[in-house]
Legacy VTK file of the C-alpha trace (Angstrom):
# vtk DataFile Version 3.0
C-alpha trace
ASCII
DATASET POLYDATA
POINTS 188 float
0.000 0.000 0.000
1.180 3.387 -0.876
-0.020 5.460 1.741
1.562 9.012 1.336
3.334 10.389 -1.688
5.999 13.223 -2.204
6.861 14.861 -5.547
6.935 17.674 -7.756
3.785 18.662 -9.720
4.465 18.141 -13.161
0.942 17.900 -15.128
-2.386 18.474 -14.085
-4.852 16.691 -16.405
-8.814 16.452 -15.764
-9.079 15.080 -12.685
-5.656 13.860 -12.005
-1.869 14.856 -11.203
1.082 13.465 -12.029
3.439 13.715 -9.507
7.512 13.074 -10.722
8.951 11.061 -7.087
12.482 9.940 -8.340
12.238 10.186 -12.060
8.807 8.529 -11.816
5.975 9.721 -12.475
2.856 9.010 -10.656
-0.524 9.261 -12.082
-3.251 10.430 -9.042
-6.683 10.945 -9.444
-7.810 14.182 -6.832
-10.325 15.786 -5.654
-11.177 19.459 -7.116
-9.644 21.458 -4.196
-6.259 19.518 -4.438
-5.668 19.603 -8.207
-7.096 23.819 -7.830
-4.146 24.003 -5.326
-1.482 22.367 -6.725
1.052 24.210 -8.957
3.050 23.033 -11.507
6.439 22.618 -11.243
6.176 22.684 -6.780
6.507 20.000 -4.618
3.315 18.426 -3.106
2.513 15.325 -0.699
-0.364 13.603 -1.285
-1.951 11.018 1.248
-3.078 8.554 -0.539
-5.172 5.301 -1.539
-4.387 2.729 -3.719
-7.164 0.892 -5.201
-6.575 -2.452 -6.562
-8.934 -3.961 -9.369
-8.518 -7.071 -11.459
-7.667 -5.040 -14.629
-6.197 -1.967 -12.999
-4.269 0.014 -9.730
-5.143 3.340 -9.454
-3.942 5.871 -6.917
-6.147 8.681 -5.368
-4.670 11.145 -3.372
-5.748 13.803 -0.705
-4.932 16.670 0.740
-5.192 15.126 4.501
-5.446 12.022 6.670
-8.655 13.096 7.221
-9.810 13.525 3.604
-8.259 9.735 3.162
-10.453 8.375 6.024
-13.418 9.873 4.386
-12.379 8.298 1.242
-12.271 5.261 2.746
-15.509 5.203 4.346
-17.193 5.905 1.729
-15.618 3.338 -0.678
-16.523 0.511 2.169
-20.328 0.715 1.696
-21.095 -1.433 -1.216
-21.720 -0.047 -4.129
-19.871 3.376 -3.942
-16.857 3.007 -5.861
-13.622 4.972 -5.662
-14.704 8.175 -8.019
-17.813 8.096 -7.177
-16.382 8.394 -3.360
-14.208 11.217 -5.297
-16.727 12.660 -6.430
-18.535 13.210 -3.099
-14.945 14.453 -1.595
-15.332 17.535 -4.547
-17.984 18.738 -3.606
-17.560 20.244 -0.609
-15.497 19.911 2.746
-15.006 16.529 4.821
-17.093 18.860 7.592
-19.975 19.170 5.246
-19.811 15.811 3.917
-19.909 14.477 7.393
-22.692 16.943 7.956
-24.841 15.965 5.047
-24.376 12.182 6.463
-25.005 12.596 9.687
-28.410 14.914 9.058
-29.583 12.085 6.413
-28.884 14.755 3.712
-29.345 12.651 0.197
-29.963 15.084 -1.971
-26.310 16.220 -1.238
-24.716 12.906 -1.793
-26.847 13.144 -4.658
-25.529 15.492 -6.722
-22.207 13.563 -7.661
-22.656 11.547 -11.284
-23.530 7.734 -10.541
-24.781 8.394 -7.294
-28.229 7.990 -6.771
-30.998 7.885 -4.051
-30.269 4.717 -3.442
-26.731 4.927 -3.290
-27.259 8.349 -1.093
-29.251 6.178 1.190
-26.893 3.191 1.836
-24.147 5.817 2.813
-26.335 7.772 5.384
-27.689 4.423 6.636
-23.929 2.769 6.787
-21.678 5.763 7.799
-23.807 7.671 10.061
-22.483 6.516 13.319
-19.573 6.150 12.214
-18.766 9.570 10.980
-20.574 10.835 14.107
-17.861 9.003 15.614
-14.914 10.470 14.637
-17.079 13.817 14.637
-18.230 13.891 18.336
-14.788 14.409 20.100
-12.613 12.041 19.794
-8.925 13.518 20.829
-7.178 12.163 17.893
-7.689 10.007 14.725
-6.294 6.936 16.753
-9.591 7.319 18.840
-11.821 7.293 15.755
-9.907 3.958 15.125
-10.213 2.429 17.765
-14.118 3.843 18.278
-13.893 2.287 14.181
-12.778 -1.049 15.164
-15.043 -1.559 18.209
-18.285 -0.162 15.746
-17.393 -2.764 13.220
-17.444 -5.704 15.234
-20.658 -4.928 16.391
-20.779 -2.884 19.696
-22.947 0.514 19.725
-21.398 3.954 19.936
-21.671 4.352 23.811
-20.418 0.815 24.514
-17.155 1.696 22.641
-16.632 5.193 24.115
-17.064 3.903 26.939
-14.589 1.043 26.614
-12.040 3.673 25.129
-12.319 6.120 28.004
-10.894 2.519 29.940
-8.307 1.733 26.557
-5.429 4.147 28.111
-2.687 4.984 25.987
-0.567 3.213 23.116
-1.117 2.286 19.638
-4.309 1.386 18.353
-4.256 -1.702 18.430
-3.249 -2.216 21.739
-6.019 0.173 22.882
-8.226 -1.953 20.857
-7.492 -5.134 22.291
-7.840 -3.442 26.255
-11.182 -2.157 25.169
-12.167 -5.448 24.188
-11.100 -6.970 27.575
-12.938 -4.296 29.293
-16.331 -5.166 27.021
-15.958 -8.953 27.741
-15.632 -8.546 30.951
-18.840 -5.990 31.250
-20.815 -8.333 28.852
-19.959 -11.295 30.355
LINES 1 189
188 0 1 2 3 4 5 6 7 8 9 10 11 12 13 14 15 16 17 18 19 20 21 22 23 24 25 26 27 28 29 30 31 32 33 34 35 36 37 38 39 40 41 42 43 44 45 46 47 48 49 50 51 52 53 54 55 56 57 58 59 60 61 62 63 64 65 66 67 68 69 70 71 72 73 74 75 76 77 78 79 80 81 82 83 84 85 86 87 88 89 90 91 92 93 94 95 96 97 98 99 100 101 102 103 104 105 106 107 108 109 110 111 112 113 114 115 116 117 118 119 120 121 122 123 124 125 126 127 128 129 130 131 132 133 134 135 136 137 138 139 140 141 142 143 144 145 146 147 148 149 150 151 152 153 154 155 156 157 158 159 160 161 162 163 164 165 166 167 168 169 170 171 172 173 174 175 176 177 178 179 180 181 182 183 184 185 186 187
């Protein structure tokens, strides 16, 4: 996985920068905001994604960590691919994509080519907690994580902020598996 990318701007084309890292130049499809910043010929990192099809690896890159992690939410729900996910990310901030999801906003999701009302509704239905998650406080990205990992394996919003408050400190996956022994133990 390639999961942050230095280089020097050396095309913009459509929806996409190429980015020269060593002589080697690195195709990376972006969201409006990053390719309307980026200048030609200046050096830019990237944080990026690299999505792996049968016929194809493409690279989408972002501005932020927290642009990625939108990214790949969104890709996760079934359905939404990787530019329609792009798509969404154009449109306006992470904040007001968040917003839009957390509100049950469709007609916002909407307005992205290939997404639909359906589509729309399986992202507001799938991400809402969890971008309320990472929205409502948590200290760091390593809390939205670990609040992530507990969410996903089936435990409701309070029962994993509640087992992080008990996770203390370390890497996320140590805080993960502490939060776990704290929920066995209360669930027991």
């Amino acid at each position: 996985m390639i999961g942050r990318i230095t280089g020097t701007v050396v095309e913009k084309r459509g929806k996409s920068i190429t980015l020269d890292v060593g002589g080697v130049g690195y195709l990376i499809a972006t969201t409006t905001d990053t390719l309307l910043s980026a200048k030609e010929s200046e050096l830019l990192t990237l944080h990026t994604h690299l999505a792996v099809r049968e016929d194809a690896l493409e690279l989408y890159g972002f501005g932020s960590t927290d642009e990625r992690a939108l990214f790949e939410q969104l890709i996760s729900v079934s359905g939404v691919g990787p530019k329609s996910a792009l798509g969404i990310l154009s449109l306006s901030t992470v904040e007001q994509v968040r917003r839009a999801i957390r509100e049950g906003d469709a007609e916002s999701l909407t307005k992205v080519s290939g997404v639909g009302k359906k589509s729309a509704g399986k992202i507001i239905v799938e991400l809402r907690e969890r971008v309320g998650a990472s929205e409502e406080g948590t200290s760091s990205g390593a809390d939205g994580d670990v609040l992530d990992a507990l969410h996903s394996l089936g435990y409701s919003l309070s029962e994993a902020r509640e087992a992080l408050k008990r996770a203390g400190k370390g890497d996320t996956s140590v805080r993960v598996k502490e939060a776990l022994r704290y929920l066995s133990s209360h669930h027991a």
